[in-house]
N, C-alpha and C positions, 0 to 999 in steps of 0.2 A: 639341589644347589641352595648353601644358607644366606641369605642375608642377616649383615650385621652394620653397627656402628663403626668406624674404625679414622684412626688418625692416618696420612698416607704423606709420604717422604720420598721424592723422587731425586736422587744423586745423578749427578753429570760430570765428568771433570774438563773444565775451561781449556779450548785449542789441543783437546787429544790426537786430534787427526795429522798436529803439525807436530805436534811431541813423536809420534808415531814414526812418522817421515824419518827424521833425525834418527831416531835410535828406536828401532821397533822392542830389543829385547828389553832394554833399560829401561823403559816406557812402561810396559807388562810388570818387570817386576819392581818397579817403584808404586804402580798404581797397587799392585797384590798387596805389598808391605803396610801401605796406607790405610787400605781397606781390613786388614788384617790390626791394627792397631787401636781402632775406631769403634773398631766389631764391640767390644765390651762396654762401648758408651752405648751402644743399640739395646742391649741385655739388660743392662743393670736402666732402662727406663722404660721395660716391658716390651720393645720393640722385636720385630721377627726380620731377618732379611728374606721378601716375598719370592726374588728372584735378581742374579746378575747379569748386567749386561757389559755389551764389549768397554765402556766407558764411563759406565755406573753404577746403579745400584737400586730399587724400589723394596723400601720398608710402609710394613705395618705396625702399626700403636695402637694400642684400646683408649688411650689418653690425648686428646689434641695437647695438654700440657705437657706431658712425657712428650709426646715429639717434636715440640718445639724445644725444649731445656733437652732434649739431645741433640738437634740440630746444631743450635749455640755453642754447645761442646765440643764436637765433633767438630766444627771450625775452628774453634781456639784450639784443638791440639795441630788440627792440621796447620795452623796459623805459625804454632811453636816449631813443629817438622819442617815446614820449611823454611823458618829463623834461621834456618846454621846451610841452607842450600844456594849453590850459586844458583845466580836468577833461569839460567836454561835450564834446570832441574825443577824448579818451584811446580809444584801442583796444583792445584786452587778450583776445589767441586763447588758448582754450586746448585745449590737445593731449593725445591719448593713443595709448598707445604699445605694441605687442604683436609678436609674431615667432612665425613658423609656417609650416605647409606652405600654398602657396597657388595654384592654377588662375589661370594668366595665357594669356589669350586679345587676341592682336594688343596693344594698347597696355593694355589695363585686368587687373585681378586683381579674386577673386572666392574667396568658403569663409568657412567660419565665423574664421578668424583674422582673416582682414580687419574681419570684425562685429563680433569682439570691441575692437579699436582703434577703432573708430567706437564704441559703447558706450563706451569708457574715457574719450572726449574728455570725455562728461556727468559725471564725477566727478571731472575737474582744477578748479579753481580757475580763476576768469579770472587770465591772465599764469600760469600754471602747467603742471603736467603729471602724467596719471595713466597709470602701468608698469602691467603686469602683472607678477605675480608670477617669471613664468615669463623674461620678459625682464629684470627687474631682476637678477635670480640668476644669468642667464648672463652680464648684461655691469658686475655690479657691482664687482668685484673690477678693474675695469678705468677705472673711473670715476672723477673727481677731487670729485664730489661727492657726498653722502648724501641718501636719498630716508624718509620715514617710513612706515611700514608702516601702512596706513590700512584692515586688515582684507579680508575677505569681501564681495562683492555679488554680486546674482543679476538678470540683465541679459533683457531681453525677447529671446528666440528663441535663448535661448544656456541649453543645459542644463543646465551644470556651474558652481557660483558660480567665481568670477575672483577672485582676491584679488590684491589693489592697492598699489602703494607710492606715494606723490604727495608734491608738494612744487611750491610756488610761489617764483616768484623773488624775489632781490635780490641781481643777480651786476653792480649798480652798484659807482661808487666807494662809496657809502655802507653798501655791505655788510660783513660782516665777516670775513676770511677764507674768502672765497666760498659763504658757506654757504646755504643755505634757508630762508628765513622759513615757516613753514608755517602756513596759518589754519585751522581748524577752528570749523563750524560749532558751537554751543551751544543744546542741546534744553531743559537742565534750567532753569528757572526760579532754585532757588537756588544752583545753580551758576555761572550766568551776571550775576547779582546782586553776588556773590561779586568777578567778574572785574571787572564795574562800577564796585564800591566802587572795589578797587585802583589802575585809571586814574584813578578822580577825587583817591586819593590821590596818587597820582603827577603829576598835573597840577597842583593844590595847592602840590606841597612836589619841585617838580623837581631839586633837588640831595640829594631826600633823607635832611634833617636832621632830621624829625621824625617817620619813616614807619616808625621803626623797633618802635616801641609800639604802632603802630594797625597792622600787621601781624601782630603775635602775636597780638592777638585778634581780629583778620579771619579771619585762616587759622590755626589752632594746631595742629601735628602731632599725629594722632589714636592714642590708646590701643592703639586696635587698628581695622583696617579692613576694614566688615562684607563679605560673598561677592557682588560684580559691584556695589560701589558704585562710585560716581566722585564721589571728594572732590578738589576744589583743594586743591594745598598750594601756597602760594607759599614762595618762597625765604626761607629763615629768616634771618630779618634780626638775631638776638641773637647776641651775642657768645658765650654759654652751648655750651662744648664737650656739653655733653647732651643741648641741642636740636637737634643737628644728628647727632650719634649717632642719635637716636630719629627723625629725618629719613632717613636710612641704611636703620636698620635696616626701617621701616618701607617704603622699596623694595626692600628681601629680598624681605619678604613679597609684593611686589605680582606682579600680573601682565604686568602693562603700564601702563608710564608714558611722561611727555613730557615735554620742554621741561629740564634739570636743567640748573645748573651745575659746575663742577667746582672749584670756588674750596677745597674744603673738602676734606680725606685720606679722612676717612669717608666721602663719596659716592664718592671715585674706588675708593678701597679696595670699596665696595659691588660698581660695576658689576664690578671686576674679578673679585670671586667671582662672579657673574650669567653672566659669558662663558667663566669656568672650569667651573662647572656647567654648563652650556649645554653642553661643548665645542666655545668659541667658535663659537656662532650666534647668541648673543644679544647684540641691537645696536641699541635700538630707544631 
């Protein structure tokens, strides 16, 4: 039995069992056509398909780089395929991603690395993808896109939590700069309340002529912010150079945030002392 280095790619496709239900054949062969389309993004970045199963797929890579810039791939095409499908047809795999020592016996591999990417699949997002820590780090500096730091999990038969970077696609024409749209589920009742309002103001008032008033008092940049709260702040929509100062200064303070823009001096000025304290690590 050899042991080797190897990148590892676990495929799942999102609510197969309920797709199944509906239309077992159409199901079969939309998922075959998918996987069949895909196949050449596996190849052309050194990848082997190890084995398939009824609703996925596990690839090896000698590269954690190749198998992430295939992962990315293989969701933008899958992204495009199901651009032109009505939504009971959409597909949507998603993937996780690890690298490690690993026991390869005749065609299959086997260890706890392999576990862990099979684990990581259950925390990508359908059409997404969840790294490990360990893989992101080695092949991020290498990468044309950014992934979000999605914390600590602690995974059934695996000892040591796994901390996680994820990020779902939109590396369509309608994306921005190839960036990552990233979802994140919402526990808090008035936090997600919060998010609610906003869309329906935004839906309202879509050229956002009047959203600028009923954002300040939706969301108002807080005084001070209490130890492991989680306040929405949305994007401060006044003109008021103070409230975007006290916007700034108030992600000094923080320890982890998301989502910012950078339209403003005093946020970029922010991050840039964050990654100068940090010495430059801090990137979130």
């Amino acid at each position: 039995m050899e042991r080797r280095l190897a990148a590892i790619v676990c495929a799942d496709v999102a609510g197969y069992s309920r797709m199944m239900g509906a239309d077992e054949e159409g199901t079969h062969a939309n998922f075959k056509a998918h996987r069949t389309a895909i196949y050449p993004i596996i190849l052309n970045h050194g990848g082997r398909i190890v084995k398939n199963t009824g609703d996925g797929f596990l690839l090896e890579f000698p590269s954690i780089v190749g198998a992430i810039e295939a992962a990315i791939a293989m969701q933008a095409l899958m992204a495009e395929r199901n651009n032109h499908l009505p939504a009971d047809r959409v597909m949507q795999f998603r993937l996780g991603i690890h690298m490690g020592d690993v026991m390869a016996d005749e065609e299959e591999v086997f260890g706890d690395d392999v576990n862990i990417a099979v684990r990581l699949e259950s925390v990508a997002a359908p059409g997404g993808l969840a790294v490990s820590a360990k893989a992101y780090h080695e092949a991020g500096r290498h990468l044309g896109t950014a992934l979000v730091d999605a914390g600590s999990y602690r995974f059934k038969n695996i000892s040591e939590p796994v901390a996680v970077w994820t990020g779902s696609t939109n590396w369509t024409d309608g994306g921005i700069y190839g960036q990552l749209n990233v979802g994140h589920a919402v526990y808090d009742d008035k936090v997600a309340a919060i998010y609610q309002k906003y869309f329906e103001l935004l839906y309202a008032d879509s050229d956002a002529k009047t959203m600028k008033s009923a954002l300040a008092t939706l969301s108002p940049v807080p005084a001070a912010v209490p130890e492991n709260a989680i306040i929405p702040i949305l994007s401060p929509q006044s003109d008021d150079a103070n409230g975007k100062d006290a916007f700034a200064d108030t992600m000094l303070g923080d320890r982890q945030f998301t989502d910012f823009a950078r339209d403003w001096w005093p946020v970029v000025d922010a991050v840039d002392e964050l990654r100068r304290l940090s010495g430059g690590g801090w990137g979130k």
